[in-house]
NUMI-314681 format. One line per 4 residues: number of its first residue (from 1); their letters; for each residue x, y, z of N, C-alpha, C. Coordinates in steps of 0.05 Angstrom, whole numbers. Atoms other than C-alpha are relative to their C-alpha. Layout:
NUM = a = X Y Z X Y Z X Y Z ~ ...
END
This chain:
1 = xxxx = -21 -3 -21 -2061 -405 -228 21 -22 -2 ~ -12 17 1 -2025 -476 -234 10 4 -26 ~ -17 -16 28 -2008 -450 -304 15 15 2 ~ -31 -20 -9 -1965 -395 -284 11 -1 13
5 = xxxx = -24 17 -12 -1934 -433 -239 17 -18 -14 ~ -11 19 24 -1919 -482 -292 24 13 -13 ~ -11 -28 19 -1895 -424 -339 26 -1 18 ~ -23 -11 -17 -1850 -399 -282 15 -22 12
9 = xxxx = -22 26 -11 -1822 -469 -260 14 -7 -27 ~ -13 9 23 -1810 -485 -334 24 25 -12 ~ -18 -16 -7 -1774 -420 -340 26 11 9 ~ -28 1 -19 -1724 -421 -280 10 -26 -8
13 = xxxx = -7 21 11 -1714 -489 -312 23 2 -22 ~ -27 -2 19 -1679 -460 -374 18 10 12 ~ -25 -26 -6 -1644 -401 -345 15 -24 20 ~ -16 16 -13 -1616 -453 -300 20 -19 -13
17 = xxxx = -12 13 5 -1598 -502 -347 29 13 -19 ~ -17 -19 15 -1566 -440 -397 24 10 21 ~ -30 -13 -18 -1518 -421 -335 12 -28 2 ~ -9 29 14 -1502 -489 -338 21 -7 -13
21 = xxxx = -17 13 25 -1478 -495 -403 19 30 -5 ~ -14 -27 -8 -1441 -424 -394 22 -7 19 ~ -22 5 -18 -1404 -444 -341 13 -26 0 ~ -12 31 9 -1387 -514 -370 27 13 -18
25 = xxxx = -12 -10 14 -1362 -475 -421 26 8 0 ~ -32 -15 -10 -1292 -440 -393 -1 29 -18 ~ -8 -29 12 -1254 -382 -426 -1 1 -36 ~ -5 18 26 -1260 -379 -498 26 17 -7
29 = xxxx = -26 -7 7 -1200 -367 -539 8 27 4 ~ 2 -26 2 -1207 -289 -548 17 -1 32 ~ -7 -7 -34 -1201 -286 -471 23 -10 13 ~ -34 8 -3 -1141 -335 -467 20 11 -9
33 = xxxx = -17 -11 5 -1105 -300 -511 8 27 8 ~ -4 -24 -10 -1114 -226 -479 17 -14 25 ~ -19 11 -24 -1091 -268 -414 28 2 -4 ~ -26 -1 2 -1027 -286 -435 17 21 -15
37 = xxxx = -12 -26 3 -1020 -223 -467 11 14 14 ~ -5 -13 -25 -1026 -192 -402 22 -5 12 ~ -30 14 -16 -986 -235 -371 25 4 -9 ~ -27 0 19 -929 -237 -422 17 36 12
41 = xxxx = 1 -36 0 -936 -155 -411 17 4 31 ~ 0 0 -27 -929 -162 -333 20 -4 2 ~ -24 13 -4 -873 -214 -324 21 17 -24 ~ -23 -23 13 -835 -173 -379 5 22 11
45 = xxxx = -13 -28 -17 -834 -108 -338 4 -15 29 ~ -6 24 -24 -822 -160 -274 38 -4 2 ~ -18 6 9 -763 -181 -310 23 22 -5 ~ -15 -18 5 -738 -119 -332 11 11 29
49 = xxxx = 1 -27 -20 -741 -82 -264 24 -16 11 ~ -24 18 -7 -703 -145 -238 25 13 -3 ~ -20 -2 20 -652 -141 -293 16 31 6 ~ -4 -21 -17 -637 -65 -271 5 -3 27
53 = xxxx = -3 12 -31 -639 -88 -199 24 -3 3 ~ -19 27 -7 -587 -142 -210 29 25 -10 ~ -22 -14 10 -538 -89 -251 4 21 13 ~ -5 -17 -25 -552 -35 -203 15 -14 20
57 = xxxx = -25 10 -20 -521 -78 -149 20 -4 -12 ~ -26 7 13 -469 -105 -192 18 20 2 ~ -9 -26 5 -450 -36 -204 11 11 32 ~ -6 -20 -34 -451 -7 -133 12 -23 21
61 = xxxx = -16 27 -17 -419 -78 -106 27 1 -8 ~ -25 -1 12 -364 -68 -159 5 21 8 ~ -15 -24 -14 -352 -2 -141 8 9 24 ~ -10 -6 -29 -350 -1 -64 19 -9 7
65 = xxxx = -24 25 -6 -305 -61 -64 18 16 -5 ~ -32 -25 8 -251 -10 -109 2 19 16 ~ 1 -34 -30 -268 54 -67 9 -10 24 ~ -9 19 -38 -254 0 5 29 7 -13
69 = xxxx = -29 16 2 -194 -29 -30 29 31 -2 ~ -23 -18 6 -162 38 -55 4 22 21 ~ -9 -18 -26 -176 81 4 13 -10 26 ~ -19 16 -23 -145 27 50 36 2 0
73 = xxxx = -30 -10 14 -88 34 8 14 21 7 ~ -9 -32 -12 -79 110 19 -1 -3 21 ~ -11 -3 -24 -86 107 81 21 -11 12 ~ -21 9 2 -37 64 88 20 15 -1
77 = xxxx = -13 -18 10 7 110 47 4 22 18 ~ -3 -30 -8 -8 168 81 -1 5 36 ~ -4 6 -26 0 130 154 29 -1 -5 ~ -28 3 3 70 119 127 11 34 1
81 = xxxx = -8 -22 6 75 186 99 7 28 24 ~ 0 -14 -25 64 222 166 19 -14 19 ~ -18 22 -13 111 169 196 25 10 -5 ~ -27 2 8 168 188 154 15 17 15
85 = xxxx = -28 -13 -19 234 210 189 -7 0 30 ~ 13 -7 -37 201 204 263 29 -13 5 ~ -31 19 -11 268 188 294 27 -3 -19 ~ -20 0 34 309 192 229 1 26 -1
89 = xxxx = -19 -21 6 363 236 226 -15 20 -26 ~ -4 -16 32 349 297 168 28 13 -7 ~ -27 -6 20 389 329 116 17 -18 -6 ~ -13 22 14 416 266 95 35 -1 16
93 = xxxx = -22 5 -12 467 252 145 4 -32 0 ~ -4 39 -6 452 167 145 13 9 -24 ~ -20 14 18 505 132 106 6 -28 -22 ~ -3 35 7 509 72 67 22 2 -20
97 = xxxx = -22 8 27 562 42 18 -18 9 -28 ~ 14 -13 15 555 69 -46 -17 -26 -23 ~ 19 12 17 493 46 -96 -13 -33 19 ~ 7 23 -14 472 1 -37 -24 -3 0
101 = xxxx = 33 -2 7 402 29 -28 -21 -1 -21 ~ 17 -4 37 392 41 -105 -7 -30 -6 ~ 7 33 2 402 -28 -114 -18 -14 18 ~ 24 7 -19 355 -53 -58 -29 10 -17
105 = xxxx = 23 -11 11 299 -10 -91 -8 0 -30 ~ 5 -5 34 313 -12 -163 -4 25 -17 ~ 0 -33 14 320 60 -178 27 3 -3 ~ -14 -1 13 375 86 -221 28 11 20
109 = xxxx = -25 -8 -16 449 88 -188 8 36 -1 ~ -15 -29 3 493 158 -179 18 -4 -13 ~ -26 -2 22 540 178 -217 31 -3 7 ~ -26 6 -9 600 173 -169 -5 -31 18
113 = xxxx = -9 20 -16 634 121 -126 -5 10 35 ~ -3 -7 -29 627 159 -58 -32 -15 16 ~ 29 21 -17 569 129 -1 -18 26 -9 ~ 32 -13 0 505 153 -8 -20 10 22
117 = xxxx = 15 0 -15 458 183 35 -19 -2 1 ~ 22 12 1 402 159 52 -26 17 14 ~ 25 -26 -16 334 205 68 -19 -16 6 ~ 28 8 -11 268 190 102 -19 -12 -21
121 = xxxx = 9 17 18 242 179 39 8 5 -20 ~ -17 7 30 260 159 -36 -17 -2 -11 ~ 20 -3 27 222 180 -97 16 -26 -14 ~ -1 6 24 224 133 -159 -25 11 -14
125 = xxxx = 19 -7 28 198 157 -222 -5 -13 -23 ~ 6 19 27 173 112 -266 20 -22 -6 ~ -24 21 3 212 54 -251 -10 -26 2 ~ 16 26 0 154 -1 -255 -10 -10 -24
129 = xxxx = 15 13 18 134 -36 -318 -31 -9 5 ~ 24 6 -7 62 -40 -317 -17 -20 -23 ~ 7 9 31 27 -92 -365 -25 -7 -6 ~ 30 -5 -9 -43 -85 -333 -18 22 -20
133 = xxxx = 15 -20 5 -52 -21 -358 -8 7 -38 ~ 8 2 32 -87 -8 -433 17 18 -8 ~ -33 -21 6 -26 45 -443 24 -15 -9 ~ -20 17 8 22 14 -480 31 9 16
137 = xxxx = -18 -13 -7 88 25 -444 3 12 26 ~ 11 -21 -29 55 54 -377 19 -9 15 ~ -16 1 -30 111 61 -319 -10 8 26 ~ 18 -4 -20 81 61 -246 19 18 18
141 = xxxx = -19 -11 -14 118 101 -195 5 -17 26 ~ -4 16 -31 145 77 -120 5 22 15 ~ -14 -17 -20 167 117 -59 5 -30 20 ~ -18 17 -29 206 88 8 -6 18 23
145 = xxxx = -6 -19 -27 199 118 73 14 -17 22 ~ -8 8 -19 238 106 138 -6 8 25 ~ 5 -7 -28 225 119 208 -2 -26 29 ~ -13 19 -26 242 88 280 -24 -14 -4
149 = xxxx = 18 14 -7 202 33 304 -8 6 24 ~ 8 -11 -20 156 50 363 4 -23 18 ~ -5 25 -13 159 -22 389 30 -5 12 ~ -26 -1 -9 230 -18 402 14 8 31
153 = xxxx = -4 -18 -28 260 -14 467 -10 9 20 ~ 24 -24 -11 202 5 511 7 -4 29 ~ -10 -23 -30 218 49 577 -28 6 14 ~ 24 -6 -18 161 44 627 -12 -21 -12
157 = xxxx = 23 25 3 98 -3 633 -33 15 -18 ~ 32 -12 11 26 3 599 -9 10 -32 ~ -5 -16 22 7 57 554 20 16 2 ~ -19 -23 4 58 102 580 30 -6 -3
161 = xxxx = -29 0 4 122 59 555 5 11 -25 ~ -10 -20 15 159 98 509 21 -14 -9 ~ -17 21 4 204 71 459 42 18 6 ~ -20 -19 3 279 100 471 29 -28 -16
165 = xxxx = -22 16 18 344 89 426 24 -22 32 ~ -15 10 -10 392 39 458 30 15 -3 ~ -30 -8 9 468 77 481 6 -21 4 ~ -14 28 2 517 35 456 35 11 3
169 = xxxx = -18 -3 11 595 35 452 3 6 -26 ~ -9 -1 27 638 52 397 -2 -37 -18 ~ -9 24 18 638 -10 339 21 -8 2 ~ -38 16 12 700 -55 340 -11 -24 -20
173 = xxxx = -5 16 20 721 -103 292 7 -29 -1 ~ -9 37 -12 728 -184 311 19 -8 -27 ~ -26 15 25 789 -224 283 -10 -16 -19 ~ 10 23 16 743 -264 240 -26 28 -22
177 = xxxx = 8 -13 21 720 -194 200 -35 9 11 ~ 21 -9 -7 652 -180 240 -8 25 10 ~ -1 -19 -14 629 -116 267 -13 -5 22 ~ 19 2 -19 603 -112 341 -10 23 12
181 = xxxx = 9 -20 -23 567 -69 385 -13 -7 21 ~ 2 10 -29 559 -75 457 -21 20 15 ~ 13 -23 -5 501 -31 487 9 1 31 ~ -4 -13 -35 516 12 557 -6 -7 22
185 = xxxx = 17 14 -21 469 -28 588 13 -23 10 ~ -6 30 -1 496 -97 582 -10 -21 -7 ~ 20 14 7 448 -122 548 -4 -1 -30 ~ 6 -1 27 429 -146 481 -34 -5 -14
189 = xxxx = 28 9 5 357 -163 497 -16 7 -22 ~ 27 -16 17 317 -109 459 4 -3 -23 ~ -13 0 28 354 -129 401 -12 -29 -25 ~ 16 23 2 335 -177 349 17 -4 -30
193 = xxxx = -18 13 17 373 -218 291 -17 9 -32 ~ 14 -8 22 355 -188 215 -9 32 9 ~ 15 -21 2 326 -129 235 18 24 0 ~ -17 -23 10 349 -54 209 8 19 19
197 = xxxx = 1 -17 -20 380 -9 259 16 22 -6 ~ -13 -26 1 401 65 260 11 12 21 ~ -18 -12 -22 467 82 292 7 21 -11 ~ -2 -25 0 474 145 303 29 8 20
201 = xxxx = -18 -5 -13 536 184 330 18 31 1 ~ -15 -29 9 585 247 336 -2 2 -18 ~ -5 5 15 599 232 276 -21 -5 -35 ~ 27 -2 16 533 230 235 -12 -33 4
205 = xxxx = 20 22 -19 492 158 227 6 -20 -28 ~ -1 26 23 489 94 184 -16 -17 6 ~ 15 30 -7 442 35 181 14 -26 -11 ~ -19 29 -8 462 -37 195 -17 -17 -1
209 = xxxx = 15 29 -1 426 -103 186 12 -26 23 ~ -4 21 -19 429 -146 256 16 -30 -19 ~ 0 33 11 467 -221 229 -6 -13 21 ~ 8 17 -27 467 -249 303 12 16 11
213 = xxxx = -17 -12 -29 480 -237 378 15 -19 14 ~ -21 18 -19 535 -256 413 -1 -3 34 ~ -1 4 -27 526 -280 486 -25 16 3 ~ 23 -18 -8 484 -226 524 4 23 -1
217 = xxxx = -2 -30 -1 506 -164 508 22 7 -30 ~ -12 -13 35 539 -162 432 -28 -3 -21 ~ 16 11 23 504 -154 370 18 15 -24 ~ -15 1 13 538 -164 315 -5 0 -35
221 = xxxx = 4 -10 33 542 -133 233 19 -18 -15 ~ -9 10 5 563 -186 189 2 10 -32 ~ 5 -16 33 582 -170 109 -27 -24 -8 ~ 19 31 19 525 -214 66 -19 2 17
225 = xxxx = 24 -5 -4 467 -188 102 -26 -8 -20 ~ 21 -1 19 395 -202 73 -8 26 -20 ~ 1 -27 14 400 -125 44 16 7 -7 ~ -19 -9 13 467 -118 29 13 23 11
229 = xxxx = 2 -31 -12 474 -55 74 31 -2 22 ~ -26 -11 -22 538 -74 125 22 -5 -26 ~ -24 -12 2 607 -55 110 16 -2 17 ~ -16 6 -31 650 -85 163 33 8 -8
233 = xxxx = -34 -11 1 725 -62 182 0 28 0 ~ 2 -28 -5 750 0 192 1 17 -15 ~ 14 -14 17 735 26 133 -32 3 -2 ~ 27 5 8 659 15 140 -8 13 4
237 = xxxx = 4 -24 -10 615 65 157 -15 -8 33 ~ 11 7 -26 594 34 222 22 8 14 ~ -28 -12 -17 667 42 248 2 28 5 ~ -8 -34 4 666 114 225 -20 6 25
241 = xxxx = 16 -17 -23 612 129 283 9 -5 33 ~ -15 -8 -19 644 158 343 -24 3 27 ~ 5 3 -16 619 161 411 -7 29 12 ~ 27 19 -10 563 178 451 -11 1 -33
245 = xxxx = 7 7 28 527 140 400 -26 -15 16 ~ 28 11 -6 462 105 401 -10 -26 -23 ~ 8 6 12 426 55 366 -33 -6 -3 ~ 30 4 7 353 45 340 -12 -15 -23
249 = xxxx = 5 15 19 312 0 300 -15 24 -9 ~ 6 -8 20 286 25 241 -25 -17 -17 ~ 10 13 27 225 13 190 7 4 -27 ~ -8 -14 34 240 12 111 -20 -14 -15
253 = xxxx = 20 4 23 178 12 62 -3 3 -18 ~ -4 -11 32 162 12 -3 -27 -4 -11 ~ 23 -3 16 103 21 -44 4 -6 -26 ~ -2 -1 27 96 2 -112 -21 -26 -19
257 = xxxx = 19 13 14 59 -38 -169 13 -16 -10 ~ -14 21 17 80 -103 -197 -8 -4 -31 ~ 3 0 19 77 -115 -261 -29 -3 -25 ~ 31 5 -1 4 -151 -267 -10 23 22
261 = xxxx = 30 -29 -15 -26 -84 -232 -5 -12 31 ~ 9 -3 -40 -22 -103 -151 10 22 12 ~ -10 -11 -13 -5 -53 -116 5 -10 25 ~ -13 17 -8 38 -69 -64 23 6 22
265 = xxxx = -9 -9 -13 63 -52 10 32 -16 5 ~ -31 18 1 139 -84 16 21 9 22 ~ -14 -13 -24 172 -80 88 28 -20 4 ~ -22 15 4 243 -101 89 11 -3 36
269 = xxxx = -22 13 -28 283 -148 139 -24 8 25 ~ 9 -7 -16 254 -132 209 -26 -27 11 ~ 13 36 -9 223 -215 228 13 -10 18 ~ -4 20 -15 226 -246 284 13 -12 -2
273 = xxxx = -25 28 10 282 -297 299 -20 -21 -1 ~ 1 25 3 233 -349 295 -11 -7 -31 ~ 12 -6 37 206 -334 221 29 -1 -19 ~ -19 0 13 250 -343 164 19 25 -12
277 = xxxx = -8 -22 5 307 -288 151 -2 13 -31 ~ 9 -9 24 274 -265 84 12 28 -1 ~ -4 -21 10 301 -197 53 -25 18 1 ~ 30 -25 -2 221 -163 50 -14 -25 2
281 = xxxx = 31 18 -3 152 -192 64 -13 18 -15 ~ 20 -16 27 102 -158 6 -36 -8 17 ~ 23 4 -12 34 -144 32 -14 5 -23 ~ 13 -23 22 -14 -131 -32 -31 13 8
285 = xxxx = 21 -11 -15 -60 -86 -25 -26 13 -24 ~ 24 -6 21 -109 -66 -94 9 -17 -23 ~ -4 13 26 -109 -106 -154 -17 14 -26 ~ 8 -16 24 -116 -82 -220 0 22 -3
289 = xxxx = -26 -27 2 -72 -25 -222 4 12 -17 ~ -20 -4 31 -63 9 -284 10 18 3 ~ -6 -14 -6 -35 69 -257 10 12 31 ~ -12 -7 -31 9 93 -189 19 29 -7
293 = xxxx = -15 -20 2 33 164 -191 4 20 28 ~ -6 -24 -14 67 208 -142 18 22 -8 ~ -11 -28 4 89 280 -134 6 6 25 ~ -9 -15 -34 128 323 -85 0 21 -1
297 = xxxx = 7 -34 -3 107 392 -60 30 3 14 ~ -33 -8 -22 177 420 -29 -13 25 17 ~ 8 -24 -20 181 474 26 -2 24 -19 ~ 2 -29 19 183 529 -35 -16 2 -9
301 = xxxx = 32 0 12 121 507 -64 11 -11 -30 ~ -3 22 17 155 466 -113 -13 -24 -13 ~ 10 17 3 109 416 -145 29 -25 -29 ~ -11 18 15 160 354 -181 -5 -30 9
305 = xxxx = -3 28 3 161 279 -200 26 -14 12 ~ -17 13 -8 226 259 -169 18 31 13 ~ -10 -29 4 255 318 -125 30 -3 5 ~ -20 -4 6 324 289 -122 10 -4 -26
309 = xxxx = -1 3 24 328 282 -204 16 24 -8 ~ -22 -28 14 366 354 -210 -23 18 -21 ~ 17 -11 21 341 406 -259 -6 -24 -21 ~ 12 15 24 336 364 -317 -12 -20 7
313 = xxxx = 12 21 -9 302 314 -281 -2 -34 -12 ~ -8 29 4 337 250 -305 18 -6 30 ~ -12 9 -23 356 212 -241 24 -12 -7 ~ -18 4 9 423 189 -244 34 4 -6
317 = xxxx = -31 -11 17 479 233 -274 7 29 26 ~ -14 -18 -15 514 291 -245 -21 23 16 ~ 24 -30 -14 459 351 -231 -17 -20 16 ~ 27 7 -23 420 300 -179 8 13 25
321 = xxxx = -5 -18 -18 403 342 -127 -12 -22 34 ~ 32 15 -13 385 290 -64 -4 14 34 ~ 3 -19 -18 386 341 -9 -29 15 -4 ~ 26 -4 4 322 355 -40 -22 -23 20
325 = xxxx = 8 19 -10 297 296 -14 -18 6 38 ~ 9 -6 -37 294 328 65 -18 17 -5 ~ 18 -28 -1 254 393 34 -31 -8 -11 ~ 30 7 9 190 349 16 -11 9 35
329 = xxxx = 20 -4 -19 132 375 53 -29 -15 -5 ~ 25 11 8 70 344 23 2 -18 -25 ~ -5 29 29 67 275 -22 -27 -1 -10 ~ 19 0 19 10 275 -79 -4 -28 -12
333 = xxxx = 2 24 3 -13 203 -88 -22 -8 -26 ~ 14 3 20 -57 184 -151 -1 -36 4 ~ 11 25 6 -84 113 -158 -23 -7 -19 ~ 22 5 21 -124 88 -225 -4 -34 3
337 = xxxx = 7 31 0 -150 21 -220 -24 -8 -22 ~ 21 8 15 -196 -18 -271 -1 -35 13 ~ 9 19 -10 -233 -79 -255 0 -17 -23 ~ 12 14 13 -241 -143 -288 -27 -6 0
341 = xxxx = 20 -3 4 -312 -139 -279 -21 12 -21 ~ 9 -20 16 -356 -107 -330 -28 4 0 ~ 28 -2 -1 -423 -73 -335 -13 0 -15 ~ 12 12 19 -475 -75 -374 2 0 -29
345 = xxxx = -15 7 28 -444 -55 -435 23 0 -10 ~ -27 8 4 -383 -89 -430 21 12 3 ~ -24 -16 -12 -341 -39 -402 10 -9 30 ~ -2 5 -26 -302 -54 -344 -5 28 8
349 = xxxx = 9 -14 -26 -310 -17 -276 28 10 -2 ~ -16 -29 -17 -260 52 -266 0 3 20 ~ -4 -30 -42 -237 89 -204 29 8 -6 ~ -23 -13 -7 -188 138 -197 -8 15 28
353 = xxxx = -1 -11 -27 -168 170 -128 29 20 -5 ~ -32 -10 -8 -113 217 -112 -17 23 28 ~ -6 -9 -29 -90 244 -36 18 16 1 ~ -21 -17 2 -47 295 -17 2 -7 42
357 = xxxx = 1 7 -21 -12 279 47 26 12 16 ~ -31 -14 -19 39 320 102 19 -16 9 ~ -20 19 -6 105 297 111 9 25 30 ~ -1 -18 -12 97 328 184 33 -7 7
361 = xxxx = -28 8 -21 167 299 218 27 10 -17 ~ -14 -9 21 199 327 156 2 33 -6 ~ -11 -31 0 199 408 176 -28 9 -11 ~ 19 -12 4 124 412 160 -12 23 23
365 = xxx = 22 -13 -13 81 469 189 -23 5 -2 ~ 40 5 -1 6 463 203 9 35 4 ~ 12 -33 -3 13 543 219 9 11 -19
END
């Protein structure tokens, strides 16, 4: 009996000392190297999924940013677009000296010496150098729209003031070559130094650029405006408007792409007297532009690129038709933008957009 206890103590003796030397032991190589096999295996698909992750956002970070930037844009556009002529004369009765407006905008003069009239809004066609775009040669387009200011003048308190035109006298002519106008009221308050106003009268209408006011109840059109737009004396076309007559401020916008691809809201004159009398303030509004195209639907169902260009559609020369200009019903907006960003295989980031937008104040019908 003390024998096979012996046995069995000497026994649990090895097996004890054999786990021992087993677990002294560690991993042997074989087993290390499946390890970091594994591992290697793991953190590589770890890595990858990342790597996908990181370019998926990139991707859908770069792209929302363009899709924000360019639909802010249009709307824009097509807050203007619905704007145009609200309060502005049609059929091209405004006046200006001739090639006054062309020049302001940079679109191609007329062919005569007589004034020009001026519409709600003004196509250019391809009158932007673009040097953004991978098109060698690419021209961007612009438009202009006009319409009263709602801020102007306001008749009643709250939400329910309303803006109305200021009656004014006829224009006279000061011995020192200025034009004035005196409003009915006696007042020059609502008025404001630089800013664009549309007098209207028997006689059809003209816009004027404020220089200053005199006392409390003149305001006065000097030549050498920040726009170039008065014409003083009795030849001007401010003199030419006859009585009852009115006047109203006016917005004038412009859309277009600079050369490095911004596109680019541009509101002329209309600052505060305490801000500096600058000619435009430029708001930009998408970068990396390689393309800006509009079109005009007319009331006939006309689709063209410039609809006062005439048949042959060079702006310019004798056949420009700009009585076209009042028969737009719907403006077709295109925007291509490319990003300096690029994805994963080195391409930059695309977007194109295009809007089609009612020119309601312009003889549209929703029915």
């Amino acid at each position: 009996m003390q024998l096979w206890r012996s046995n069995t103590l000497n026994t649990a003796n090895v097996l004890f000392k054999a786990s021992r030397v087993r677990k002294d032991a560690g991993f042997s190589l074989l087993e290390l190297m499946i390890s970091l096999v594994l591992f290697a295996v793991v953190s590589g698909t770890v890595f990858g999924l990342l790597q996908v992750a990181r370019q998926s956002r990139s991707v859908i970070s770069e792209n929302s940013g363009l899709n924000r930037n360019v639909r802010v844009a249009l709307n824009l556009i097509g807050r203007d677009t619905y704007n145009a002529g609200y309060g502005y004369p049609l059929r091209n009765t405004v006046v200006l000296p001739d090639n006054r407006i062309s020049t302001l905008l940079g679109i191609p003069n007329d062919f005569d010496t007589t004034r020009d009239t001026v519409a709600p809004i003004i196509a250019g066609n391809e009158v932007r150098p673009n040097t953004h775009s991978t098109v060698a040669n690419t021209r961007t387009d612009q438009i202009t729209f006009l319409f009263k200011d709602t801020t102007f003048n306001l008749v009643g308190t709250g939400d329910a003031a309303v803006s109305q035109p200021l009656n004014i006298n006829a224009a006279t002519t000061t011995s020192t070559g200025i034009d004035e106008i005196v409003p009915l009221s006696g007042s020059n308050a609502a008025c404001r130094v630089n800013d664009i106003y549309l007098i209207t009268g028997n006689t059809g209408s003209t816009l004027g650029v404020a220089t200053a006011l005199s006392g409390t109840n003149r305001v006065q059109f000097a030549n050498g405006d920040v726009l170039g737009f008065n014409q003083t004396g009795t030849s001007g076309p401010l003199r030419q408007i006859t009585v009852p007559a009115s006047m109203q401020r006016v917005i004038l916008v412009t859309y277009f792409v600079t050369a490095d691809g911004t596109l680019t809201r541009r509101e002329y004159a209309n600052r505060p007297p305490v801000l500096p009398a600058f000619a435009f303030v430029d708001q930009p509004l998408v970068y990396g532009v390689e393309n800006f195209q509009v079109q005009y639907i007319l009331d006939d169902g006309t689709l063209t690129d410039n609809p006062s260009a005439g048949p042959n559609g060079i702006p310019g020369d004798e056949d420009d038709t700009p009585t076209n200009l009042a028969a737009v019903r719907q403006i077709r907006v295109s925007i291509s933008v490319r990003s300096i960003e690029r994805n994963a295989a080195g391409e930059p980031f695309k977007l194109s957009m295009t809007s089609t937008f009612s020119t309601r104040n312009l003889g549209y019908d929703a029915n």
